[in-house]
C-alpha positions as CSV (number, residue, x, y, z in Angstrom):
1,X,176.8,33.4,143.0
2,X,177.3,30.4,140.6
3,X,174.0,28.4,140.9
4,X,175.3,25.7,139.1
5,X,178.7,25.7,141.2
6,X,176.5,25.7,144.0
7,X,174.5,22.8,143.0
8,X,177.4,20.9,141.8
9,X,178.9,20.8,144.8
10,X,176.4,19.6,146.6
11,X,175.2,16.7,144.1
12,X,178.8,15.4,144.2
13,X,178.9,15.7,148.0
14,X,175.7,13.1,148.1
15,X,177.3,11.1,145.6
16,X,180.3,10.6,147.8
17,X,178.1,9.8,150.4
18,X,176.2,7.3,148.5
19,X,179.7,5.6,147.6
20,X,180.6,7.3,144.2
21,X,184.8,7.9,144.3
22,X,185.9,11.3,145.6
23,X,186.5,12.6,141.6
24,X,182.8,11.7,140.3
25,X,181.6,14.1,138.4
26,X,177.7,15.2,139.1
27,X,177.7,16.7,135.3
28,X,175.1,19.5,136.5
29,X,173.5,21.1,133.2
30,X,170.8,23.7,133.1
31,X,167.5,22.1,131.7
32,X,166.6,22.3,128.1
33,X,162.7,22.1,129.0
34,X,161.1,23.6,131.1
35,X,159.1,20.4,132.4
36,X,162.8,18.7,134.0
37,X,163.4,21.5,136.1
38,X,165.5,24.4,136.1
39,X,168.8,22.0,136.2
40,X,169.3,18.8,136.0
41,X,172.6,16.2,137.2
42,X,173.2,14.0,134.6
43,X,176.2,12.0,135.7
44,X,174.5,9.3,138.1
45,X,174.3,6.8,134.8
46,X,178.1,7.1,134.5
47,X,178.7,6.9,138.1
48,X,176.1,3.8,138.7
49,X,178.2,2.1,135.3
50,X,181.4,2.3,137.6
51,X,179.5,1.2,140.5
52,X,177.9,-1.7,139.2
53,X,174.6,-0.4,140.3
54,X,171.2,0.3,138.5
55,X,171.3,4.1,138.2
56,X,167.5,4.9,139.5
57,X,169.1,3.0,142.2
58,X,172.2,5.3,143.1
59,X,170.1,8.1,142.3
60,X,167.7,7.0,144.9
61,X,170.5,6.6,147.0
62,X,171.8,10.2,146.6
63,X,168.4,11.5,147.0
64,X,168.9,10.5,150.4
65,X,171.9,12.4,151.3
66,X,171.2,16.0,149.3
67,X,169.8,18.4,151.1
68,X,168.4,21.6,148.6
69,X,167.1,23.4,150.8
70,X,165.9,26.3,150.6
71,X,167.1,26.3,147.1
72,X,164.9,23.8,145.4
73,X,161.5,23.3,146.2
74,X,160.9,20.1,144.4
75,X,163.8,17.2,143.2
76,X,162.8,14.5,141.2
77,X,164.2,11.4,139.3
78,X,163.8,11.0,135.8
79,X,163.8,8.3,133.0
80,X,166.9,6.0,133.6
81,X,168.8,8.2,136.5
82,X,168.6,12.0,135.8
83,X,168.0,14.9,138.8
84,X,165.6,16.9,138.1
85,X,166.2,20.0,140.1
86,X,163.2,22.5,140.4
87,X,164.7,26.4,142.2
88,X,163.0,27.9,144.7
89,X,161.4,31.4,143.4
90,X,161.5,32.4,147.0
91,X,165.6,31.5,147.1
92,X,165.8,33.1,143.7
93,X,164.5,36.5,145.2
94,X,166.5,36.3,148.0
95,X,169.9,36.2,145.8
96,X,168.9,38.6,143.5
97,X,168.3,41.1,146.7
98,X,171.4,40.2,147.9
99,X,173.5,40.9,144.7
100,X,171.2,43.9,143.8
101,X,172.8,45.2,146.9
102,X,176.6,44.7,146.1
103,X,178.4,46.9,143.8
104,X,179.9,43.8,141.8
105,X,176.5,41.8,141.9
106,X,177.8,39.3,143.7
107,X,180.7,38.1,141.6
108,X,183.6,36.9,142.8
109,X,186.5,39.5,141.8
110,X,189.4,37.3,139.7
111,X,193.1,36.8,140.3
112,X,194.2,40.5,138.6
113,X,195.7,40.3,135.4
114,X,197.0,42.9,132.8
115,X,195.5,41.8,129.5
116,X,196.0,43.8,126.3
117,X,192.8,43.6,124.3
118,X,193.4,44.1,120.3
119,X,189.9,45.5,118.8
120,X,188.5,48.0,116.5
121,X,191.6,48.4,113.9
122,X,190.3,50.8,111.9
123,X,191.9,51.8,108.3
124,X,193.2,55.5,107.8
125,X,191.6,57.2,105.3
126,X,188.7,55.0,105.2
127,X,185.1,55.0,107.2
128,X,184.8,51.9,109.3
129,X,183.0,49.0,107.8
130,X,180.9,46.2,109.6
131,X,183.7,44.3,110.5
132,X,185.6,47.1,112.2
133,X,182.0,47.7,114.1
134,X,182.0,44.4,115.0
135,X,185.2,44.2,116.6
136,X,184.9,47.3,118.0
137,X,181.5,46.3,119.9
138,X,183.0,42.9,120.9
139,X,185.8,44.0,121.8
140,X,184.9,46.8,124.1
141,X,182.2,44.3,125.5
142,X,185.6,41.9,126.8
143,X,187.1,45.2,128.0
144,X,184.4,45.8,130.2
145,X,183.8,42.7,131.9
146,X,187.7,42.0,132.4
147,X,187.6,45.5,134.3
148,X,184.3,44.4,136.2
149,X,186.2,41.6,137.4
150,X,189.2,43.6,138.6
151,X,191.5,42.9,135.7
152,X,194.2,45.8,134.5
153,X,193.1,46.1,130.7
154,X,195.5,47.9,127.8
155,X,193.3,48.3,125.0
156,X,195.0,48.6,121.6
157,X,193.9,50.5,118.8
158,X,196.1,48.9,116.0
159,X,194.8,51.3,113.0
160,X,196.0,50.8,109.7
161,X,198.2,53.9,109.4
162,X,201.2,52.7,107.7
163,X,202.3,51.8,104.1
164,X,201.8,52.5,100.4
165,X,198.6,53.7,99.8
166,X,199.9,57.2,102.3
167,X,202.5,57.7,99.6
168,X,199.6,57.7,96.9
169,X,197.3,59.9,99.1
170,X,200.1,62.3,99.7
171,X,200.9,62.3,95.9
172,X,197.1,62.9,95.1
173,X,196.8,66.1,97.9
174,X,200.0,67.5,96.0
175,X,198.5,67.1,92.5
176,X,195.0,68.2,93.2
177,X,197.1,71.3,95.3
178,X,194.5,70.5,98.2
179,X,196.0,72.8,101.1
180,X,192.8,72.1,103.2
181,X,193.6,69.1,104.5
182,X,192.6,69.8,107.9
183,X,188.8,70.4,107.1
184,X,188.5,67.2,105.0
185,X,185.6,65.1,105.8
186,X,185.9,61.3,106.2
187,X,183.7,60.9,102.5
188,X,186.4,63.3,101.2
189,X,189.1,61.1,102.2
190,X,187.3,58.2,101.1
191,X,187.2,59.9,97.6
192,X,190.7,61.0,97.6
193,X,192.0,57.7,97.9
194,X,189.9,55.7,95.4
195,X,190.8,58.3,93.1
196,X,194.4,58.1,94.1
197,X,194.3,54.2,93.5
198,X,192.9,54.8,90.3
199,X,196.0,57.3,89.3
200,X,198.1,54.8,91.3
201,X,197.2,52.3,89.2
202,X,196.8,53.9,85.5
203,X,199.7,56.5,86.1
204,X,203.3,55.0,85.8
205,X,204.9,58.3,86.7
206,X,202.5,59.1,89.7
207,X,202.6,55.4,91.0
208,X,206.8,56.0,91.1
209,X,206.2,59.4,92.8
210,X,203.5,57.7,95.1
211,X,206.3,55.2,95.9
212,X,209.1,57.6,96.8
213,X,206.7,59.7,99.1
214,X,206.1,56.3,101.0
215,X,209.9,56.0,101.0
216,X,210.4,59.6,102.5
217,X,207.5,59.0,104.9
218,X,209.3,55.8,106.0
219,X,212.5,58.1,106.4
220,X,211.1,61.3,109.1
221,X,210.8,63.3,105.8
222,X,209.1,66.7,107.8
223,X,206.5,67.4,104.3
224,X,205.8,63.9,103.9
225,X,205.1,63.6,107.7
226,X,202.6,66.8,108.1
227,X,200.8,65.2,105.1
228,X,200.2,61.7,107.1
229,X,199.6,63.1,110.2
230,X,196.8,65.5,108.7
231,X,195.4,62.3,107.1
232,X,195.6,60.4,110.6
233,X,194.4,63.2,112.6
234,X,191.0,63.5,110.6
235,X,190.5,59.6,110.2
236,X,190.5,59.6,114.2
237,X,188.7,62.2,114.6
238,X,185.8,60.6,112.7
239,X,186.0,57.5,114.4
240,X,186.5,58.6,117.8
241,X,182.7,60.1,117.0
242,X,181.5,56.8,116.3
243,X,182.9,55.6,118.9
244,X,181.2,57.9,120.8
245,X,178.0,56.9,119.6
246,X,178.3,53.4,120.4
247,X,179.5,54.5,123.7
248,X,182.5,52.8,123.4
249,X,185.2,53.5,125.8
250,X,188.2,53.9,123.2
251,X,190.0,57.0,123.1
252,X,192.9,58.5,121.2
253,X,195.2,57.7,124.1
254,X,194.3,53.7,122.7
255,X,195.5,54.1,119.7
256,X,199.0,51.7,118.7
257,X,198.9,52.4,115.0
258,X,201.2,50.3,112.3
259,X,203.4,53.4,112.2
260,X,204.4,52.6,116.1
261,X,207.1,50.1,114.8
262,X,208.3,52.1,112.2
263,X,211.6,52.6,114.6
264,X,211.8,49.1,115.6
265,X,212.6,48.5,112.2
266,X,216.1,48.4,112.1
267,X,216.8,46.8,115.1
268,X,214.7,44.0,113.8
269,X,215.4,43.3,110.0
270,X,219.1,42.9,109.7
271,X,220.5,42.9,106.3
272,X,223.6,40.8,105.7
């Protein structure tokens, strides 16, 4: 239940009735102090304006007409016009039993949508840092309460898999002659590739050989490809860890890496 939907309604009902037009707006808000209630209507001074009435007036008025019961147990006027609307602990108890006892709490399922949900995006070859955390706990926070609400989610797992620093990781594995690839650590990886930036960046003739791998990746090459994949495969399986940790729901099945478009390509950039 929407308490303030609820009380909405029926503060715009007893405005109507006190001779506000059908589209007045009640302009329910929850209190910012305790001492004016637990919400307060806020729109009688604009209403009265349009009225031509004194607003402790029209508020007196709706008074008249608004029936709270049992969900306030006090309703009181306040400086020029304002509602102060006091809940009922008794009513309070009595919804909270009542949406302790449904499945969904009591919320109204939405109209069900498929939404994709981007988050996470880690990098390859690289731990996640506080930003990718960030998203990542966000994001899976979203995912949950669309599904709660009866939505069809797709969550995507865009990972930075794609592009010139695999050609100067591949180029560094080959130099170094590192064949064990598959029981790297994520802080290995994380060493290989500052170290392959540095060579990247120092080493003309490795940069150029770092560049044609990326080329050859680009183009199916089968060495170039077992290389990447070993790289991908251990990134995700560190990160699927962590996401274990945090209990978050993505899996590998999530994952829509840059590398995905890779055969789009062509059909998208035309040359002349």
């Amino acid at each position: 239940m929407n308490i303030q939907a609820l009380l909405t309604d029926k503060i715009t009902q007893a405005l109507i009735a006190a001779g506000a037009p059908s589209d007045c707006e009640a302009q329910v808000r929850q209190s910012a102090k305790a001492q004016f209630g637990d919400y307060q209507a806020n729109g009688i001074m604009s209403v009265a304006k349009k009225l031509g009435l004194p607003p402790r007036q029209l508020a007196e008025q709706v008074l008249t007409h608004l029936d709270l019961s049992p969900i306030a147990n006090k309703v009181e006027i306040a400086g020029p016009g304002f509602i102060n609307i006091f809940l009922a602990p008794e009513w309070l108890a009595s919804q909270a039993k009542i949406a302790l006892a449904d499945a969904k709490l009591g919320v109204t399922p939405a109209v069900k949508q498929t939404i994709v949900v981007d988050y996470s995006a880690p990098n390859v070859a690289k731990e996640m840092h506080v930003g990718h955390l960030r998203s990542t706990i966000i994001g899976d926070a979203v995912v949950r309460t669309l599904e709660f609400l009866g939505h069809h989610v797709i969550r995507a797992n865009h990972v930075g898999d794609w592009g010139t620093q695999f050609g100067m990781l591949i180029a560094y594995l080959e130099k170094m002659e590192n064949e064990h690839a598959d029981n790297m650590s994520l802080s290995d990886l994380e060493a290989f590739y500052r170290a392959a930036k540095q060579h990247y960046d120092q080493d003309p003739e490795f940069a150029e050989r770092a560049r044609n791998y990326v080329v050859k990746l680009q183009g199916g090459d089968e060495y170039c490809r077992a290389m990447w994949r070993k790289l991908v495969d251990v990134t995700m399986y560190q990160n699927i860890l962590t996401y274990k940790r945090l209990n978050v729901t993505l899996t590998v099945d999530d994952v829509m890496g840059e590398s995905l478009y890779n055969s789009m390509l062509p059909g998208i950039v035309c040359r002349p």
